[in-house]
ROKOL-583293 format. One record per residue: residue number from 1; residue in three letters; x, y, z of N, C-alpha, C in turn. Coordinates in nm, 4 decimals. Example, Ala and Ser with C-alpha at 12.3 -4.5 7.8 and 13.67 -1.06 7.14 Angstrom:
2
+-----+------+----------+----------+----------+----------+----------+----------+----------+----------+----------+
! seq ! type !     n.px !     n.py !     n.pz !    ca.px !    ca.py !    ca.pz !     c.px !     c.py !     c.pz !
+-----+------+----------+----------+----------+----------+----------+----------+----------+----------+----------+
!   1 !  ala !   1.3190 !  -0.5690 !   0.7800 !   1.2300 !  -0.4500 !   0.7800 !   1.3200 !  -0.3300 !   0.7800 !
!   2 !  ser !   1.2850 !  -0.2250 !   0.7080 !   1.3670 !  -0.1060 !   0.7140 !   1.2900 !   0.0030 !   0.7870 !
+-----+------+----------+----------+----------+----------+----------+----------+----------+----------+----------+
END
This chain:
129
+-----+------+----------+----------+----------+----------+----------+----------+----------+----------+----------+
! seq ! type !     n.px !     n.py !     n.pz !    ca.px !    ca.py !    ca.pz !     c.px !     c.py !     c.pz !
+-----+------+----------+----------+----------+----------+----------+----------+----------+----------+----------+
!   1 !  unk !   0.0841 !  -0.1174 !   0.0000 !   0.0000 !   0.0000 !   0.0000 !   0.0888 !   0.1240 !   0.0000 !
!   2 !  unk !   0.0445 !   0.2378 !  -0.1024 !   0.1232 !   0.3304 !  -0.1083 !   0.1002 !   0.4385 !  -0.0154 !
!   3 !  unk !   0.1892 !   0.4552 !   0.1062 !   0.1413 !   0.5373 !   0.1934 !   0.1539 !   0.7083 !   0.1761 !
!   4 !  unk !   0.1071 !   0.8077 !   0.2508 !   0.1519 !   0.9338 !   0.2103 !   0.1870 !   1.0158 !   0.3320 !
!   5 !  unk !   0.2779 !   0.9472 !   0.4084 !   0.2894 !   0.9696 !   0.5296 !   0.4450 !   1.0158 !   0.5271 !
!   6 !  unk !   0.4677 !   1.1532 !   0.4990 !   0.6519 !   1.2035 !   0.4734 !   0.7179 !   1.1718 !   0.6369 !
!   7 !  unk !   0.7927 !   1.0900 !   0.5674 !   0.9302 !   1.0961 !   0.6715 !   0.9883 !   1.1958 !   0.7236 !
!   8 !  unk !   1.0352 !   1.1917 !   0.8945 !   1.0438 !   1.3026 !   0.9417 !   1.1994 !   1.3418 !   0.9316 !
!   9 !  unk !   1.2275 !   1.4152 !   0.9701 !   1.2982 !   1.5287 !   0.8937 !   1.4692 !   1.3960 !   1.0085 !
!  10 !  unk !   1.5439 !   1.3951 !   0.9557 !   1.6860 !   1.3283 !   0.9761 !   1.6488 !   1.1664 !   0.9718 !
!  11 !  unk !   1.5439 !   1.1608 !   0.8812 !   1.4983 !   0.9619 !   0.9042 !   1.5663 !   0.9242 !   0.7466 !
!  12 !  unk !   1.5951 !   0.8324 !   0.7091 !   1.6118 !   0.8032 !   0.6582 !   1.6073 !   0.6102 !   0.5683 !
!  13 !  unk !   1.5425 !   0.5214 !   0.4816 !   1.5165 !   0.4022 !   0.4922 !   1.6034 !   0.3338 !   0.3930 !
!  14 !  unk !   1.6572 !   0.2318 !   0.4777 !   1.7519 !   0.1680 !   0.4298 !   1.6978 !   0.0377 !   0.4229 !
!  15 !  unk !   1.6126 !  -0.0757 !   0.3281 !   1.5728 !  -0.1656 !   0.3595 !   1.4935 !  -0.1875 !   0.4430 !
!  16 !  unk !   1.4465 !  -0.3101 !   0.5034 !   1.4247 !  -0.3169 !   0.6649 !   1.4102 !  -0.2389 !   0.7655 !
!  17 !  unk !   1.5105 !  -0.1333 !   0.7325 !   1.5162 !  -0.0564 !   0.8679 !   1.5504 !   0.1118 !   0.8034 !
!  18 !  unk !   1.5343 !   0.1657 !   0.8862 !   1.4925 !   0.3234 !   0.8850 !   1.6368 !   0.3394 !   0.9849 !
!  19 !  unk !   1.7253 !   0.5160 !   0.9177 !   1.7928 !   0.5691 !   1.0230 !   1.7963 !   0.6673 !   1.0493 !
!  20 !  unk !   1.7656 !   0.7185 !   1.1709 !   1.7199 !   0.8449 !   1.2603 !   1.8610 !   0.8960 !   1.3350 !
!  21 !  unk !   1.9259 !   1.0307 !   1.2262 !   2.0299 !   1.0532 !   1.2245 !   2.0078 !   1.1743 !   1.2967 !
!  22 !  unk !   1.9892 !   1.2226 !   1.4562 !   1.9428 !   1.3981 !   1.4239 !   2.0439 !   1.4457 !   1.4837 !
!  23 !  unk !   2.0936 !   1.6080 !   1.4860 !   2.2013 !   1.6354 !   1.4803 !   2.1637 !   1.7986 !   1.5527 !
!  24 !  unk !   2.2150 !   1.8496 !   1.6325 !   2.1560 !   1.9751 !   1.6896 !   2.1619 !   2.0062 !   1.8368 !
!  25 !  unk !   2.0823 !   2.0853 !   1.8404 !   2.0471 !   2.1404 !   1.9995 !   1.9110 !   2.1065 !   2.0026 !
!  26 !  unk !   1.8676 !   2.0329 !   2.0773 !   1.6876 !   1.9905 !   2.1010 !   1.6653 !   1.9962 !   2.2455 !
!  27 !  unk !   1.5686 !   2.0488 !   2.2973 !   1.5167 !   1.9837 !   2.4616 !   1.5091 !   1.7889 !   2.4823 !
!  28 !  unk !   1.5040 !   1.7860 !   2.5665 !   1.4592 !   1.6579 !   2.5796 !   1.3006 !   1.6143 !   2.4793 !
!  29 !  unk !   1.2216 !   1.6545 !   2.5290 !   1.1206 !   1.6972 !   2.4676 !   1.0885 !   1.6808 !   2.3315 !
!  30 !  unk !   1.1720 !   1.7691 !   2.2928 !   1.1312 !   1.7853 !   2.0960 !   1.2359 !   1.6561 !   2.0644 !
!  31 !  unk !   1.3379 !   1.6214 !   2.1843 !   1.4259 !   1.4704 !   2.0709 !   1.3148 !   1.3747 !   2.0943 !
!  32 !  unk !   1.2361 !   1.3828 !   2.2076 !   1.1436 !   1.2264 !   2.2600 !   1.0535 !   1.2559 !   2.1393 !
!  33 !  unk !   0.9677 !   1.3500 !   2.1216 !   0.9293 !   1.3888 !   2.0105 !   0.9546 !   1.3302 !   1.8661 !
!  34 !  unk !   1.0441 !   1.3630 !   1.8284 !   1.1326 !   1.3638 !   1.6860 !   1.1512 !   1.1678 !   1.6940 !
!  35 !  unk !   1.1780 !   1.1417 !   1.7858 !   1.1954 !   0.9807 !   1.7717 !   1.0555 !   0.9341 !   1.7817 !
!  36 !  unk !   0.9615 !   0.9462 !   1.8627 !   0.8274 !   0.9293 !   1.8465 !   0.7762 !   0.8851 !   1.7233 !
!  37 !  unk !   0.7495 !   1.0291 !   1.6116 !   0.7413 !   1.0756 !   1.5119 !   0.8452 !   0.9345 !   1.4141 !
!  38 !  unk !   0.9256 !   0.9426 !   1.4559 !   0.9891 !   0.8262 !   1.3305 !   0.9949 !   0.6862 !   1.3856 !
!  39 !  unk !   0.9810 !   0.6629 !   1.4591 !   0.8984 !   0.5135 !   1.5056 !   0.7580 !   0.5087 !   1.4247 !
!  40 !  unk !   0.6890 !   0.5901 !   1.5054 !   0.5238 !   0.6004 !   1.4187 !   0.5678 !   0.5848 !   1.2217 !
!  41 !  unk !   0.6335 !   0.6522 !   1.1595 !   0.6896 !   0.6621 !   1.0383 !   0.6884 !   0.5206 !   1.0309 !
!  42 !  unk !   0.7663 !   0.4075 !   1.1051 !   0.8464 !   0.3005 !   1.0447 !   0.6838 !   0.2097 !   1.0703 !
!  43 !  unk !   0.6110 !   0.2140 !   1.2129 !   0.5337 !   0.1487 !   1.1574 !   0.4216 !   0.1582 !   1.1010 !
!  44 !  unk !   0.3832 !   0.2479 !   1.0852 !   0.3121 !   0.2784 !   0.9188 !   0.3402 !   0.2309 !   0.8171 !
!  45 !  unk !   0.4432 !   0.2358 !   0.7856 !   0.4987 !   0.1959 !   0.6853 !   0.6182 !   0.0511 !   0.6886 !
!  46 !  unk !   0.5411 !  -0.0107 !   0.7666 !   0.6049 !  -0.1721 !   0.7467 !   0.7358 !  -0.1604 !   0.7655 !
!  47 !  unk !   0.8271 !  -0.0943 !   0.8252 !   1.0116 !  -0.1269 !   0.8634 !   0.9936 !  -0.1587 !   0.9863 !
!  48 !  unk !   1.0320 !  -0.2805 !   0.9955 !   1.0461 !  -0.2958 !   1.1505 !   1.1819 !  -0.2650 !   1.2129 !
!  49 !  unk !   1.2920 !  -0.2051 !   1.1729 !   1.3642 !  -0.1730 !   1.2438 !   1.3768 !   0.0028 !   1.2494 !
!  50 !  unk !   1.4179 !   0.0108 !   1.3611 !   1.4608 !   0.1715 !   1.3476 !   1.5890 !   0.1552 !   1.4339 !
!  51 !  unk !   1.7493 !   0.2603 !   1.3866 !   1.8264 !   0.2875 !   1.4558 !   1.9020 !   0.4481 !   1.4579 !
!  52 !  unk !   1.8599 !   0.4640 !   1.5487 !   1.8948 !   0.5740 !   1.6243 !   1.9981 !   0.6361 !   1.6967 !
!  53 !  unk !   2.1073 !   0.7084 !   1.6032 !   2.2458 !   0.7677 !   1.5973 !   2.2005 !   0.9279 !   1.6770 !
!  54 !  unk !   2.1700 !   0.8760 !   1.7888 !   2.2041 !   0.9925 !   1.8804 !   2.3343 !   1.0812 !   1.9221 !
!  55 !  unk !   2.4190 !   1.0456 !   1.8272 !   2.5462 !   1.0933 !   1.9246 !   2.5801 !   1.2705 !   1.8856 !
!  56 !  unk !   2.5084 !   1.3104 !   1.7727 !   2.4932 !   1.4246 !   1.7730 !   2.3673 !   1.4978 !   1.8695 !
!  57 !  unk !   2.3478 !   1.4572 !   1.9272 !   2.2099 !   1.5027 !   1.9810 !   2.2477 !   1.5591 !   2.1110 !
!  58 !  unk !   2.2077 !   1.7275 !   2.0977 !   2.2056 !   1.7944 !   2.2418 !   2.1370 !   1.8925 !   2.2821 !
!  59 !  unk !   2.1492 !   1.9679 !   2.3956 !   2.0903 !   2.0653 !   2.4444 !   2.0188 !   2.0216 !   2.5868 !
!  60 !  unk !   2.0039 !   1.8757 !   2.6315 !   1.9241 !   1.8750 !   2.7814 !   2.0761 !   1.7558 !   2.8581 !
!  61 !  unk !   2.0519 !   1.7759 !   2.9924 !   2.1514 !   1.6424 !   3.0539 !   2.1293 !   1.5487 !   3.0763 !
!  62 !  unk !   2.1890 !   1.4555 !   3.1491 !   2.1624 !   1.3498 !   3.1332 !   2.0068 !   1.2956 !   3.1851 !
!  63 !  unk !   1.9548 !   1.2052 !   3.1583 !   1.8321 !   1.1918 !   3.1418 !   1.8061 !   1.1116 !   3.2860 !
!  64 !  unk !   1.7273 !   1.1443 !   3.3846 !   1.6802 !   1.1097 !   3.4932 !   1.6363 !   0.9653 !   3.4483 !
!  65 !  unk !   1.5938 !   0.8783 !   3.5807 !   1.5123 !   0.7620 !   3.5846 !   1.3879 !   0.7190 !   3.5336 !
!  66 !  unk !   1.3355 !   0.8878 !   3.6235 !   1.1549 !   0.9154 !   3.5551 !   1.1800 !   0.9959 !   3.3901 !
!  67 !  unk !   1.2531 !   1.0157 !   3.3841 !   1.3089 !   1.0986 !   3.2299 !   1.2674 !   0.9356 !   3.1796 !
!  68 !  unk !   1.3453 !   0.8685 !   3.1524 !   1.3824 !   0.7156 !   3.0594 !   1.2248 !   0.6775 !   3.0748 !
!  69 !  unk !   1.1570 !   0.6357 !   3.1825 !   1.0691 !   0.5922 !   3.2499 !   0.9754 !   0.6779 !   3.1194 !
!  70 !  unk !   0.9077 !   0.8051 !   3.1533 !   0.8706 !   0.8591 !   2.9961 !   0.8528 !   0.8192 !   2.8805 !
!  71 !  unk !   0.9800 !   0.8505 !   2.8492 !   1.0146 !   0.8246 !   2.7191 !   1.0075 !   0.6688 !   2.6443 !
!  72 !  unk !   1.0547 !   0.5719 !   2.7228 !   1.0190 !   0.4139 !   2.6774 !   0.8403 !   0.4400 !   2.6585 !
!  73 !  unk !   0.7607 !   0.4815 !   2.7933 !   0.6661 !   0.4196 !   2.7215 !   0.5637 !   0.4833 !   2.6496 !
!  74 !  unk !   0.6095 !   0.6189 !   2.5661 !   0.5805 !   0.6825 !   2.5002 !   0.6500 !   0.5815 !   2.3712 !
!  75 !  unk !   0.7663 !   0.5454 !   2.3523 !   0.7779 !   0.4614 !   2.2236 !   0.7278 !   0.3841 !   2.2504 !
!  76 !  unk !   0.7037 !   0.2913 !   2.3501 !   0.6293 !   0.1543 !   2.3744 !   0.4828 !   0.1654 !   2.2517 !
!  77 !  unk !   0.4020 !   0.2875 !   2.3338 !   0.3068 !   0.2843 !   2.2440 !   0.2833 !   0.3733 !   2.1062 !
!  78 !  unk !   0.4151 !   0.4342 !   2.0475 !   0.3822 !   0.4316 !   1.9241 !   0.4535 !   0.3125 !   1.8237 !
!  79 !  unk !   0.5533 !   0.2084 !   1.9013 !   0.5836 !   0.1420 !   1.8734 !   0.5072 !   0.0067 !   1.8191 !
!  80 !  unk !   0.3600 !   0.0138 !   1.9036 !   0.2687 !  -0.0950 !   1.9237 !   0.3556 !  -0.2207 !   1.8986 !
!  81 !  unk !   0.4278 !  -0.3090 !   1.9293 !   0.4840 !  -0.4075 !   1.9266 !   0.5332 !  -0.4035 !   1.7976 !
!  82 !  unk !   0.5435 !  -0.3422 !   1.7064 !   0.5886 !  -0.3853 !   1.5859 !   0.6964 !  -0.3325 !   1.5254 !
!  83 !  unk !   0.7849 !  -0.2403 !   1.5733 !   0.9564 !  -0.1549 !   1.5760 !   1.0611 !  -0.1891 !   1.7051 !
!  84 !  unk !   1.1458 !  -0.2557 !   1.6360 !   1.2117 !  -0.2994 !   1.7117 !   1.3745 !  -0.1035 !   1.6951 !
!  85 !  unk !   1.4124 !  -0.1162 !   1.8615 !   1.4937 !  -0.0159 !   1.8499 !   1.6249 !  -0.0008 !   1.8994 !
!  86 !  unk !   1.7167 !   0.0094 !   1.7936 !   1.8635 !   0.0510 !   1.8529 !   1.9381 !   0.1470 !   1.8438 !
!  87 !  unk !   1.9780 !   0.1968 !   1.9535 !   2.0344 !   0.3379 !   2.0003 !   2.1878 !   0.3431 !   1.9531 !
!  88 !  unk !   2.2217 !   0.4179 !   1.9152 !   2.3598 !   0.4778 !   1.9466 !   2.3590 !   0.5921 !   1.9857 !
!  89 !  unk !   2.4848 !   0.5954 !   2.1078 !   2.4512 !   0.6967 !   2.2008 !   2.5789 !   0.7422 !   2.2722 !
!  90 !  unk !   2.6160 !   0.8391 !   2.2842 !   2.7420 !   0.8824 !   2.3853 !   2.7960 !   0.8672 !   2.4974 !
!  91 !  unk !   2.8869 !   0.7646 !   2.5114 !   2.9214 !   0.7299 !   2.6426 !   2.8339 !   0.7712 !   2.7776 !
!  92 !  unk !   2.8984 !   0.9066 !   2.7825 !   2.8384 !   0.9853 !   2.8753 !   2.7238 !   0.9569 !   2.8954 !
!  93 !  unk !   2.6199 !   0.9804 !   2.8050 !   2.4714 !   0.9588 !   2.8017 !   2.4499 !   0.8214 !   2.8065 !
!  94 !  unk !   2.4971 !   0.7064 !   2.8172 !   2.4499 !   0.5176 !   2.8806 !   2.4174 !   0.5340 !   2.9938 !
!  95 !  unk !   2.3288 !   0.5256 !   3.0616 !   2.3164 !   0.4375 !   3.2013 !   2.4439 !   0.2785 !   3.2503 !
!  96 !  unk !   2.4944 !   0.3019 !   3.3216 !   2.5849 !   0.2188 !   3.3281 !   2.4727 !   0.1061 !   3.3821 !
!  97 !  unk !   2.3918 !   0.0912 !   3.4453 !   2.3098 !   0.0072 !   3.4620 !   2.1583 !  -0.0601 !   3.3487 !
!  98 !  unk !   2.1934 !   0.0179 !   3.2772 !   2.0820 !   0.0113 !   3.1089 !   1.9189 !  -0.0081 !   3.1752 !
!  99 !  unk !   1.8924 !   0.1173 !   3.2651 !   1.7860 !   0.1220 !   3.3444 !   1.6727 !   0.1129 !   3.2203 !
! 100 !  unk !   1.6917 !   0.1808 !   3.1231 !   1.6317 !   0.2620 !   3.0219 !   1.6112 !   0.1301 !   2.9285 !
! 101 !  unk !   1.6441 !   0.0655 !   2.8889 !   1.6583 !  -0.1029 !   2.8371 !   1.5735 !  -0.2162 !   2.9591 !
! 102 !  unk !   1.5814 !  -0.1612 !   3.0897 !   1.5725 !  -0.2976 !   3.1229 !   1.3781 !  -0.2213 !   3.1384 !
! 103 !  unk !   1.3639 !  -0.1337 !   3.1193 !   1.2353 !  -0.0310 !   3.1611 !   1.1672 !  -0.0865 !   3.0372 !
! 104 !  unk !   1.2405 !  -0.0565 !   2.8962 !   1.1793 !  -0.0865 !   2.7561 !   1.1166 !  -0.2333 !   2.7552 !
! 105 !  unk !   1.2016 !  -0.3740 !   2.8003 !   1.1475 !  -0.4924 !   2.7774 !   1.0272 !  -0.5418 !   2.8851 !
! 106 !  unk !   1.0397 !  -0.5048 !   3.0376 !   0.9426 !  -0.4920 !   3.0962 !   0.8025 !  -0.4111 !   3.0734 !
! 107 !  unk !   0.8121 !  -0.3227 !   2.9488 !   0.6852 !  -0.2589 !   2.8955 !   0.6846 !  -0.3183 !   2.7749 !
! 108 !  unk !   0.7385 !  -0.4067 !   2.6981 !   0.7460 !  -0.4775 !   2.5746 !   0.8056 !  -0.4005 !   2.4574 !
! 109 !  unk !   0.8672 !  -0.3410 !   2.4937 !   0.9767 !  -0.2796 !   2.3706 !   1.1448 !  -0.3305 !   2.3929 !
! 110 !  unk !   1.1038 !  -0.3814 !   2.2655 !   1.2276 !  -0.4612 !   2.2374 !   1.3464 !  -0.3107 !   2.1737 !
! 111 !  unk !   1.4593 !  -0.2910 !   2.2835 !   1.5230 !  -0.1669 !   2.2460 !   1.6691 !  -0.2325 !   2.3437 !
! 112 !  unk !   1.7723 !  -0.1640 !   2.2042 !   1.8796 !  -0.1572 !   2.3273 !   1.9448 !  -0.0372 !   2.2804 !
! 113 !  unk !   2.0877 !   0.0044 !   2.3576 !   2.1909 !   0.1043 !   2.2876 !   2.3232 !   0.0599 !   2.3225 !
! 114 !  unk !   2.3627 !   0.1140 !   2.2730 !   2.5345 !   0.0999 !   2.2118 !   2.6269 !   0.2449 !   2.2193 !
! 115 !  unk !   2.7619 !   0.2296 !   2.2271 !   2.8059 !   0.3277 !   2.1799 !   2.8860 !   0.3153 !   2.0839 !
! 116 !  unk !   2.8611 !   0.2214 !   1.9780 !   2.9098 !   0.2535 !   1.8753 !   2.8201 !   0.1746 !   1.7520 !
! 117 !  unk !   2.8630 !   0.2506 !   1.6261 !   2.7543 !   0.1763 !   1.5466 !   2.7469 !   0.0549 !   1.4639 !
! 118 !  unk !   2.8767 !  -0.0670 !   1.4658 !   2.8934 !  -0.1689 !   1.4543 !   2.7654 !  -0.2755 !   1.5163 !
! 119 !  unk !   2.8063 !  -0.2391 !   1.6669 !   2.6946 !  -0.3412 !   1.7154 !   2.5816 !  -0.2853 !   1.7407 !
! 120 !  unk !   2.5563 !  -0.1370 !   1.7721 !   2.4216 !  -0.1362 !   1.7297 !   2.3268 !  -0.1911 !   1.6078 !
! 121 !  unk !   2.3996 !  -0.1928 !   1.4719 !   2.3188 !  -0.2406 !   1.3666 !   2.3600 !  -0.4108 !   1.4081 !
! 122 !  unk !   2.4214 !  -0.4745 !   1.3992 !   2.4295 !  -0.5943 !   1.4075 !   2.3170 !  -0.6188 !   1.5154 !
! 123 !  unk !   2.3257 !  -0.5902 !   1.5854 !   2.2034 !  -0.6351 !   1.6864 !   2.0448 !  -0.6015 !   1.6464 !
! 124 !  unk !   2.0248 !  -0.4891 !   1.5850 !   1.9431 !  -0.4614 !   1.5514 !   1.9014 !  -0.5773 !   1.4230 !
! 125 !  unk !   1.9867 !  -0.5896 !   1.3693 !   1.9641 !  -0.6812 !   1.2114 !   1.9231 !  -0.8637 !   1.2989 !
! 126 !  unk !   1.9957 !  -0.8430 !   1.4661 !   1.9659 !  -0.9940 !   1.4463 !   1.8205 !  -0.9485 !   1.4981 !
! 127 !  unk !   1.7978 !  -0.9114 !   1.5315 !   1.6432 !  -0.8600 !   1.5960 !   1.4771 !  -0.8570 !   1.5687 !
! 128 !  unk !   1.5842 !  -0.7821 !   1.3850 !   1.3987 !  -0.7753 !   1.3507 !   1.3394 !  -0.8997 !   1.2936 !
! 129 !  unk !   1.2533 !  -0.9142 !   1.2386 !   1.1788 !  -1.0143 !   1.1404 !   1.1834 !  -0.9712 !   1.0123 !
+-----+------+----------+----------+----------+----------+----------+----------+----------+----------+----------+
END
């Protein structure tokens, strides 16, 4: 089905999977936003993967407990079970404990991150369907 639903602005589809490259100064907010927005994109439009090259991404700090807590299950449900998600992300910005991962599979979003983009896509590729 030919959809008419424009891709949001740093997404990009590679096969299978979609990449959400954004690059800037954003609040927390407009990035939870902006990834929202291209999850919803992928499943609309049948990609079940999305990966997400955060490492340009700034303007808020590091992201609280109830911050992550948010944001998973705001993708949870535009995710509806059907986008699977992998992060790349800046040292700095990991949870050394992957609170934010272990938050995603206990709400049924299959998500991890990385800091680099080798194994983020490899993981992501073993992931989707």
């Amino acid at each position: 089905m030919d959809r008419a639903v424009q891709a949001p602005d740093f997404l990009s589809v590679e096969g299978k999977t979609a990449r959400l490259t954004p690059a800037g100064e954003f609040s927390l907010e407009a990035a939870v936003e902006m990834i929202s927005s291209a999850i919803v994109f992928c499943r609309e439009n049948d990609i079940p993967g999305l990966l997400i090259d955060a490492r340009e991404l700034f303007g808020f700090p590091h992201p609280s407990v109830s911050d992550r807590y948010w944001f998973v299950q705001k993708w949870k449900t535009a995710a509806e079970g059907s986008v699977v998600l992998s992060f790349i992300q800046r040292p700095e910005m990991i949870d050394p404990g992957q609170i934010g991962v272990t938050m995603a599979a206990n709400a049924g979003l299959q998500a991890a991150v990385f800091d680099n983009e080798p194994a983020a896509r490899n993981w992501l590729l073993d992931n989707i369907r």
